[in-house]
N, C-alpha and C positions, 0 to 999 in steps of 0.2 A: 504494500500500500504506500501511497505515497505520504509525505505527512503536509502536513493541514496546521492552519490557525487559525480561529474563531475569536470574536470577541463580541461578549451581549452585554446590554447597557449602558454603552456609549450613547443613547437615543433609543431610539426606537425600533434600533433594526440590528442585526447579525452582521458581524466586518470578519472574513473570512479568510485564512491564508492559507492555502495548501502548496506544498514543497516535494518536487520530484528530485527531493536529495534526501543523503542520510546522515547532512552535518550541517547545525544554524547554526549563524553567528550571532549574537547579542548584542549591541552596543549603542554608540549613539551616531556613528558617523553613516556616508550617505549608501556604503556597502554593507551596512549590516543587513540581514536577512528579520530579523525584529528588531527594527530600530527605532528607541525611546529617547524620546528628545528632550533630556535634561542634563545639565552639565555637574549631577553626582554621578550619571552613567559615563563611561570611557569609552572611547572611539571605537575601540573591540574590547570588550569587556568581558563575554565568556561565550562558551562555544558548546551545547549542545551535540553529541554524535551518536552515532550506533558502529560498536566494536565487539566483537566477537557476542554478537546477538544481541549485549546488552546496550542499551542507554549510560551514556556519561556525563556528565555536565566538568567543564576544564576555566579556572577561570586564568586569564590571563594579564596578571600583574595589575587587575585596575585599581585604579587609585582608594577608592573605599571597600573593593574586595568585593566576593561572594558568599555569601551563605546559603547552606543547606540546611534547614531546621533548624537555625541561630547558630551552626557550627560555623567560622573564616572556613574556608577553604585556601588551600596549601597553593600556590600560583603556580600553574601546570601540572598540577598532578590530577589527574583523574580519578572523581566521584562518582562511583555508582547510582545513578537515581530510582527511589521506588514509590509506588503509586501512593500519593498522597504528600510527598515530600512539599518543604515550601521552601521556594529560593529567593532571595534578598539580591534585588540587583539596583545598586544606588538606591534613591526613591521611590521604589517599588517592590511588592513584595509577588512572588507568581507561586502559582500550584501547579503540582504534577499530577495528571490523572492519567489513567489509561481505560483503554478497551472501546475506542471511540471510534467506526469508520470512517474512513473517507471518500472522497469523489473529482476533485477536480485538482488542478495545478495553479500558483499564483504568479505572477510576475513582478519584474522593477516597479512596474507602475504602481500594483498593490501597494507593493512597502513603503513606494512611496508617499501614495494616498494617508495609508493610517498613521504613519508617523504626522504628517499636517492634522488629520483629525486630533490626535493624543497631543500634539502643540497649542490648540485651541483650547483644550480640557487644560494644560499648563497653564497657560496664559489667565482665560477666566476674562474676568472683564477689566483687567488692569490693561491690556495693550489690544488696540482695534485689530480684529482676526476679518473684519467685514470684507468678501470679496466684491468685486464690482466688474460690468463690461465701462469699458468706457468708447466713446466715439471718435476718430483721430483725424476727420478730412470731412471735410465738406462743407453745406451749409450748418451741419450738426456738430463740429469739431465742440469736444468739450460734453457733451450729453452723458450723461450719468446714469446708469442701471445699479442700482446696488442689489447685491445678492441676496435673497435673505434665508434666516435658520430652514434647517432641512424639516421635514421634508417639503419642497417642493415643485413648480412648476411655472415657468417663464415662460412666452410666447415674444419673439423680435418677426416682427413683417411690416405692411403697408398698412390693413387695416388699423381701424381708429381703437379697436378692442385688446388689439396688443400693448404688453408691458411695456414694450419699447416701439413707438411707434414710425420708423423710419417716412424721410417724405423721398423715398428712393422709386424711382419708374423699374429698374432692372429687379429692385425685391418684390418677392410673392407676398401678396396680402399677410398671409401666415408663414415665414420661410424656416426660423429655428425653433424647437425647440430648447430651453434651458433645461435639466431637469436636474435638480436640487438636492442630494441626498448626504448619507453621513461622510462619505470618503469626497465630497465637493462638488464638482459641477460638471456636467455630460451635456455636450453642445449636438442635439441630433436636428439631421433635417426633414424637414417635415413634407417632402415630395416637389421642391420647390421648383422651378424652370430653372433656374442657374445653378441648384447647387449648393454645398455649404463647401467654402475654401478656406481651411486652418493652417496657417504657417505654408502657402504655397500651393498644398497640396488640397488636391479633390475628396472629400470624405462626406460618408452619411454619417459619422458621428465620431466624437472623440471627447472623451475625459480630459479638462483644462487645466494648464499647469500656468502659473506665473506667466505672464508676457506673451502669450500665446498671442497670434493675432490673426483675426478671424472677417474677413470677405464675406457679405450679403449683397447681393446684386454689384452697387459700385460703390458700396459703404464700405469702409476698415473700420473695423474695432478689436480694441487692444484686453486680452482678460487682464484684471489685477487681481494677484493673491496674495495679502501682507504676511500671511504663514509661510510662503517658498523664503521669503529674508528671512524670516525669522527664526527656520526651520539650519538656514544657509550660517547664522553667525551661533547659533548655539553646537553647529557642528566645527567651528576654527575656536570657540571659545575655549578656554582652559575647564579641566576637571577640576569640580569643588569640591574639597572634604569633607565630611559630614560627621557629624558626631556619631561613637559608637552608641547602635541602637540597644534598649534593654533585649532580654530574652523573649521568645517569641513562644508563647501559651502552647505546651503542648498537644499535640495531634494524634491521634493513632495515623499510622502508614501500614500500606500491604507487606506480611512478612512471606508473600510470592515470590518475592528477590534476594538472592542470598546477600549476608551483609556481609562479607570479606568483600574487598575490594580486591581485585587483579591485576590494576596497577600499581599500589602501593606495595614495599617489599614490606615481608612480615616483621611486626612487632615496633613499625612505625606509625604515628595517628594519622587518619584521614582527615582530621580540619589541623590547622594553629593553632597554637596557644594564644588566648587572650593577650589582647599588645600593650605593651610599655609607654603611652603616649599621653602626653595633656590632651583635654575635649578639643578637637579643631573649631572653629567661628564656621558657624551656619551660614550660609548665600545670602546677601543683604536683600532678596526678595524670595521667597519661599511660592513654591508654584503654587496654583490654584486650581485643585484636580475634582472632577465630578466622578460619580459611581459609576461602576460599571465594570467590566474585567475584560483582557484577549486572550485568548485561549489556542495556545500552539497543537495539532494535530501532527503528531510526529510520525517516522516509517513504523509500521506496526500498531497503526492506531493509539498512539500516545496521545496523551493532552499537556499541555502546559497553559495555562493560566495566569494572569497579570492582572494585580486586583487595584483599577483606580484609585478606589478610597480606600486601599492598604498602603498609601504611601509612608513609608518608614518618617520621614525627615517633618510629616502634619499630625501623624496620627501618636509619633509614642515620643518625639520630641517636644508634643507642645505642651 
Protein backbone atom coordinates (compact mmCIF):
# COMPACT_ATOMS: atom_id res chain seq x y z
CA UNK A 1 0.00 0.00 0.00
CA UNK A 2 1.05 3.05 -0.48
CA UNK A 3 1.16 5.54 2.43
CA UNK A 4 -1.35 8.28 2.90
CA UNK A 5 -1.83 11.45 5.16
CA UNK A 6 -5.06 12.66 6.24
CA UNK A 7 -5.85 15.52 8.33
CA UNK A 8 -9.66 16.21 9.93
CA UNK A 9 -10.53 19.51 11.52
CA UNK A 10 -8.76 21.83 9.85
CA UNK A 11 -12.40 23.05 8.65
CA UNK A 12 -14.68 21.30 7.57
CA UNK A 13 -13.28 18.98 5.23
CA UNK A 14 -10.41 15.96 5.03
CA UNK A 15 -6.64 17.28 3.75
CA UNK A 16 -5.20 14.11 2.52
CA UNK A 17 -1.62 12.89 1.77
CA UNK A 18 -0.91 9.75 0.31
CA UNK A 19 2.81 8.74 -0.43
CA UNK A 20 4.11 6.07 -3.02
CA UNK A 21 7.38 5.92 -0.86
CA UNK A 22 8.59 4.20 2.09
CA UNK A 23 10.41 7.12 3.74
CA UNK A 24 8.85 10.87 4.86
CA UNK A 25 10.73 13.47 5.80
CA UNK A 26 9.55 15.99 8.55
CA UNK A 27 10.49 19.32 8.61
CA UNK A 28 9.86 22.69 7.88
CA UNK A 29 11.78 23.47 4.62
CA UNK A 30 10.04 23.40 1.04
CA UNK A 31 11.37 19.60 0.41
CA UNK A 32 9.95 18.05 3.22
CA UNK A 33 7.23 15.41 2.49
CA UNK A 34 5.08 16.89 5.89
CA UNK A 35 6.14 20.15 6.15
CA UNK A 36 5.13 22.30 9.38
CA UNK A 37 5.66 25.71 9.02
CA UNK A 38 7.17 26.97 12.37
CA UNK A 39 10.42 27.83 13.20
CA UNK A 40 10.75 25.22 16.47
CA UNK A 41 10.56 22.77 13.49
CA UNK A 42 14.14 22.38 11.59
CA UNK A 43 14.40 22.33 7.84
CA UNK A 44 14.69 18.33 8.07
CA UNK A 45 13.89 17.57 11.37
CA UNK A 46 13.18 13.67 11.35
CA UNK A 47 12.50 11.04 8.96
CA UNK A 48 9.82 8.40 9.12
CA UNK A 49 10.96 4.81 7.03
CA UNK A 50 10.20 1.23 6.61
CA UNK A 51 13.29 -1.07 7.39
CA UNK A 52 13.27 -4.52 7.48
CA UNK A 53 9.30 -4.54 7.62
CA UNK A 54 9.25 -2.22 10.53
CA UNK A 55 8.42 1.44 10.97
CA UNK A 56 11.40 3.94 12.26
CA UNK A 57 11.14 7.28 13.12
CA UNK A 58 15.21 8.88 12.95
CA UNK A 59 15.54 12.36 14.19
CA UNK A 60 18.17 14.31 12.70
CA UNK A 61 20.12 16.62 14.99
CA UNK A 62 17.04 19.30 15.00
CA UNK A 63 17.54 21.92 17.19
CA UNK A 64 14.70 21.18 19.88
CA UNK A 65 14.93 17.35 19.17
CA UNK A 66 12.33 14.58 18.89
CA UNK A 67 10.28 12.65 21.13
CA UNK A 68 8.60 9.58 21.40
CA UNK A 69 6.30 9.22 24.21
CA UNK A 70 8.33 12.30 26.06
CA UNK A 71 11.59 10.14 25.59
CA UNK A 72 14.62 12.93 23.40
CA UNK A 73 15.41 10.64 20.96
CA UNK A 74 19.39 9.88 20.23
CA UNK A 75 20.14 12.10 16.72
CA UNK A 76 20.31 9.28 14.01
CA UNK A 77 19.73 6.54 15.70
CA UNK A 78 16.75 4.68 14.83
CA UNK A 79 13.39 4.24 16.87
CA UNK A 80 11.10 1.79 16.50
CA UNK A 81 7.51 3.08 16.21
CA UNK A 82 4.20 1.32 17.70
CA UNK A 83 0.72 1.85 17.28
CA UNK A 84 -0.36 4.58 19.57
CA UNK A 85 3.05 6.19 20.09
CA UNK A 86 3.13 10.02 20.33
CA UNK A 87 5.94 12.16 18.76
CA UNK A 88 6.86 15.62 19.76
CA UNK A 89 8.13 17.53 16.73
CA UNK A 90 8.84 21.29 17.67
CA UNK A 91 5.32 22.71 18.29
CA UNK A 92 3.42 19.94 17.70
CA UNK A 93 2.62 16.84 19.12
CA UNK A 94 1.43 13.61 16.25
CA UNK A 95 0.12 10.15 16.99
CA UNK A 96 0.89 6.94 15.50
CA UNK A 97 -1.98 4.75 14.42
CA UNK A 98 -2.09 1.85 12.30
CA UNK A 99 -4.23 -0.58 10.33
CA UNK A 100 -5.73 2.21 8.11
CA UNK A 101 -6.10 1.72 4.09
CA UNK A 102 -5.27 3.55 1.49
CA UNK A 103 -6.06 4.73 -2.08
CA UNK A 104 -4.52 7.32 -3.96
CA UNK A 105 -0.89 9.05 -4.21
CA UNK A 106 -0.01 12.94 -3.23
CA UNK A 107 2.03 15.23 -4.89
CA UNK A 108 4.55 18.78 -4.59
CA UNK A 109 1.55 20.52 -4.86
CA UNK A 110 -0.26 18.73 -1.94
CA UNK A 111 2.51 19.57 0.58
CA UNK A 112 2.52 22.39 -0.77
CA UNK A 113 -1.07 23.28 -0.20
CA UNK A 114 -1.26 22.00 3.42
CA UNK A 115 1.70 23.50 4.60
CA UNK A 116 -0.10 27.22 3.53
CA UNK A 117 -3.26 25.87 5.07
CA UNK A 118 -1.22 24.91 8.69
CA UNK A 119 0.46 28.69 8.06
CA UNK A 120 -2.98 30.29 8.28
CA UNK A 121 -3.80 28.11 11.51
CA UNK A 122 -0.01 29.76 12.78
CA UNK A 123 -0.68 32.82 11.81
CA UNK A 124 -4.45 33.32 13.21
CA UNK A 125 -5.43 36.63 12.82
CA UNK A 126 -2.23 38.44 13.88
CA UNK A 127 -0.95 38.67 10.16
CA UNK A 128 -3.43 39.08 6.91
CA UNK A 129 -3.49 35.27 5.22
CA UNK A 130 -6.48 37.11 2.94
CA UNK A 131 -6.00 35.93 -0.63
CA UNK A 132 -7.02 38.03 -3.60
CA UNK A 133 -7.29 38.19 -7.71
CA UNK A 134 -6.24 41.36 -8.57
CA UNK A 135 -6.63 43.09 -12.12
CA UNK A 136 -3.30 44.29 -13.83
CA UNK A 137 -4.36 46.11 -17.47
CA UNK A 138 -6.91 47.75 -18.79
CA UNK A 139 -9.69 49.90 -18.03
CA UNK A 140 -9.99 47.71 -14.76
CA UNK A 141 -6.20 47.89 -13.76
CA UNK A 142 -6.33 47.91 -10.00
CA UNK A 143 -9.93 45.99 -9.29
CA UNK A 144 -9.89 43.98 -6.35
CA UNK A 145 -11.55 40.27 -5.68
CA UNK A 146 -10.73 39.39 -2.21
CA UNK A 147 -10.97 35.67 -1.45
CA UNK A 148 -12.91 34.70 1.01
CA UNK A 149 -12.99 31.65 4.11
CA UNK A 150 -13.55 28.27 2.46
CA UNK A 151 -15.63 26.81 1.60
CA UNK A 152 -16.59 28.51 -1.24
CA UNK A 153 -17.50 29.67 -4.77
CA UNK A 154 -16.54 32.67 -7.04
CA UNK A 155 -17.90 33.21 -10.42
CA UNK A 156 -15.36 36.09 -12.97
CA UNK A 157 -17.20 36.76 -16.54
CA UNK A 158 -19.27 39.46 -18.22
CA UNK A 159 -22.44 39.03 -16.67
CA UNK A 160 -23.73 41.66 -14.02
CA UNK A 161 -24.27 38.52 -11.51
CA UNK A 162 -20.78 37.71 -11.36
CA UNK A 163 -18.22 38.39 -8.36
CA UNK A 164 -16.16 39.96 -10.42
CA UNK A 165 -17.67 41.59 -13.02
CA UNK A 166 -15.39 42.06 -16.17
CA UNK A 167 -16.45 44.93 -18.94
CA UNK A 168 -14.27 42.52 -21.25
CA UNK A 169 -16.17 41.72 -25.12
CA UNK A 170 -13.53 38.48 -25.49
CA UNK A 171 -14.87 37.19 -21.73
CA UNK A 172 -17.93 34.66 -21.58
CA UNK A 173 -20.67 36.10 -19.58
CA UNK A 174 -19.63 33.35 -16.98
CA UNK A 175 -15.92 32.25 -17.90
CA UNK A 176 -14.10 31.02 -14.36
CA UNK A 177 -14.89 29.53 -11.82
CA UNK A 178 -13.19 30.34 -8.29
CA UNK A 179 -13.67 27.51 -6.00
CA UNK A 180 -12.72 28.01 -2.52
CA UNK A 181 -11.68 25.22 -0.23
CA UNK A 182 -9.24 24.33 2.72
CA UNK A 183 -5.98 23.80 0.79
CA UNK A 184 -6.86 27.44 -1.32
CA UNK A 185 -8.10 28.28 -4.56
CA UNK A 186 -8.87 26.02 -7.94
CA UNK A 187 -9.24 28.45 -10.82
CA UNK A 188 -11.61 26.01 -13.30
CA UNK A 189 -13.22 27.17 -16.53
CA UNK A 190 -16.59 27.12 -16.95
CA UNK A 191 -16.80 26.13 -20.88
CA UNK A 192 -15.95 29.55 -21.91
CA UNK A 193 -15.17 30.58 -25.85
CA UNK A 194 -11.49 31.58 -25.08
CA UNK A 195 -10.55 29.42 -22.48
CA UNK A 196 -8.92 29.89 -19.19
CA UNK A 197 -4.94 30.86 -19.63
CA UNK A 198 -2.68 30.40 -16.23
CA UNK A 199 0.81 31.57 -16.57
CA UNK A 200 0.86 31.13 -20.56
CA UNK A 201 -0.51 28.04 -20.64
CA UNK A 202 -4.02 26.64 -21.81
CA UNK A 203 -5.91 24.94 -18.92
CA UNK A 204 -9.42 23.85 -17.64
CA UNK A 205 -8.22 24.35 -14.32
CA UNK A 206 -5.50 24.76 -11.99
CA UNK A 207 -4.93 25.11 -8.15
CA UNK A 208 -3.31 28.93 -7.55
CA UNK A 209 -0.19 29.41 -6.16
CA UNK A 210 1.22 33.05 -5.37
CA UNK A 211 1.65 35.29 -8.58
CA UNK A 212 0.01 33.04 -10.66
CA UNK A 213 -1.25 35.01 -13.54
CA UNK A 214 -4.40 34.39 -15.11
CA UNK A 215 -5.89 35.53 -18.87
CA UNK A 216 -9.95 35.93 -19.37
CA UNK A 217 -10.77 36.95 -22.71
CA UNK A 218 -8.03 40.16 -22.82
CA UNK A 219 -8.06 40.72 -19.07
CA UNK A 220 -4.66 39.77 -16.98
CA UNK A 221 -5.10 39.05 -13.59
CA UNK A 222 -2.49 38.44 -11.10
CA UNK A 223 -3.55 35.61 -7.93
CA UNK A 224 -2.03 37.16 -4.46
CA UNK A 225 -1.36 34.70 -1.67
CA UNK A 226 0.36 36.42 1.49
CA UNK A 227 0.85 32.65 2.92
CA UNK A 228 3.50 31.78 -0.29
CA UNK A 229 5.88 34.83 1.70
CA UNK A 230 5.15 33.91 4.47
CA UNK A 231 5.35 30.36 4.11
CA UNK A 232 8.88 31.59 1.87
CA UNK A 233 10.72 33.55 5.14
CA UNK A 234 9.64 31.17 7.95
CA UNK A 235 11.48 28.47 5.72
CA UNK A 236 15.27 30.81 5.59
CA UNK A 237 14.36 32.00 9.18
CA UNK A 238 16.55 30.50 11.94
CA UNK A 239 15.23 27.58 14.34
CA UNK A 240 13.83 28.73 17.62
CA UNK A 241 14.49 26.83 20.95
CA UNK A 242 11.85 26.19 22.90
CA UNK A 243 11.73 25.39 26.35
CA UNK A 244 11.85 21.71 27.53
CA UNK A 245 8.28 20.54 27.55
CA UNK A 246 6.89 18.77 30.91
CA UNK A 247 6.19 14.96 30.40
CA UNK A 248 3.55 13.90 28.35
CA UNK A 249 0.40 11.94 30.20
CA UNK A 250 0.73 8.40 29.63
CA UNK A 251 -0.95 6.30 26.94
CA UNK A 252 -1.38 2.66 26.49
CA UNK A 253 0.54 1.68 22.87
CA UNK A 254 0.09 -1.75 20.90
CA UNK A 255 2.46 -4.40 22.52
CA UNK A 256 2.11 -5.98 18.55
CA UNK A 257 5.63 -4.53 18.03
CA UNK A 258 8.40 -5.88 19.75
CA UNK A 259 10.29 -3.29 21.85
CA UNK A 260 14.08 -4.08 21.27
CA UNK A 261 15.05 -1.88 18.94
CA UNK A 262 17.45 -3.33 15.89
CA UNK A 263 19.26 -0.49 15.49
CA UNK A 264 20.45 0.28 18.68
CA UNK A 265 23.49 -2.01 19.86
CA UNK A 266 22.58 -3.87 23.11
CA UNK A 267 22.46 -2.49 26.51
CA UNK A 268 22.48 1.04 25.15
CA UNK A 269 19.13 3.45 25.68
CA UNK A 270 16.87 4.22 22.96
CA UNK A 271 16.14 8.03 23.85
CA UNK A 272 18.84 10.68 25.81
CA UNK A 273 19.23 11.47 28.88
CA UNK A 274 17.55 14.51 30.10
CA UNK A 275 19.92 17.67 29.13
CA UNK A 276 22.06 19.99 31.11
CA UNK A 277 20.70 23.30 29.81
CA UNK A 278 19.15 26.65 31.23
CA UNK A 279 15.16 27.17 29.85
CA UNK A 280 15.86 28.60 26.31
CA UNK A 281 13.51 32.26 25.69
CA UNK A 282 10.20 31.26 23.89
CA UNK A 283 9.78 33.06 20.12
CA UNK A 284 8.61 36.64 20.85
CA UNK A 285 5.22 35.67 19.14
CA UNK A 286 3.82 32.24 19.81
CA UNK A 287 1.70 30.97 16.97
CA UNK A 288 -1.95 30.97 17.00
CA UNK A 289 -3.19 27.36 16.18
CA UNK A 290 -6.84 26.03 15.63
CA UNK A 291 -8.08 22.38 16.37
CA UNK A 292 -7.84 19.81 14.26
CA UNK A 293 -5.13 17.10 13.44
CA UNK A 294 -3.02 15.49 9.99
CA UNK A 295 -2.81 12.28 9.86
CA UNK A 296 0.02 10.57 7.94
CA UNK A 297 -1.10 7.12 6.14
CA UNK A 298 2.07 5.37 5.87
CA UNK A 299 3.24 1.98 3.59
CA UNK A 300 1.39 -0.74 5.37
CA UNK A 301 -1.58 1.35 6.36
CA UNK A 302 0.10 3.25 9.20
CA UNK A 303 -1.26 6.51 10.48
CA UNK A 304 0.59 9.31 11.91
CA UNK A 305 -1.28 12.05 13.36
CA UNK A 306 -0.59 15.89 14.09
CA UNK A 307 -2.65 17.22 16.68
CA UNK A 308 -3.34 21.31 16.08
CA UNK A 309 -4.29 22.16 19.49
CA UNK A 310 -1.50 19.75 20.84
CA UNK A 311 0.93 22.29 20.29
CA UNK A 312 3.67 21.74 22.80
CA UNK A 313 5.01 25.41 23.07
CA UNK A 314 0.54 26.89 23.84
CA UNK A 315 -0.63 24.17 25.42
CA UNK A 316 1.84 22.92 28.41
CA UNK A 317 4.09 26.20 28.38
CA UNK A 318 1.54 28.46 29.11
Amino acid sequence: MSPRERGTGLGQEDAVYEFDQDRILIGRGAGADVRLPHTSVSTRHATIELRAGRYVIVDHGATNGTRVQGGKLVPERAKPLRDGDRIEVGAFVLSWKEGVPVTSTANAERTSSLARRLLREVLGASTSTTARIVVINGAQEGVVLEIPPPPARLVIGRAETCDLVLFDADASREHVDLVVDLDGVIARDRGSKNGLVVNERALPEKRLVDRDELVIGATVLVYEDPTESALRAAEQAPDEAMPEPPPLEPIAVSETAPADDPEAPTGEPEVAPPPRRSTPTLPPVAPKMGTGEIVIYALAAIVLGVSIAGLVMLLRAG
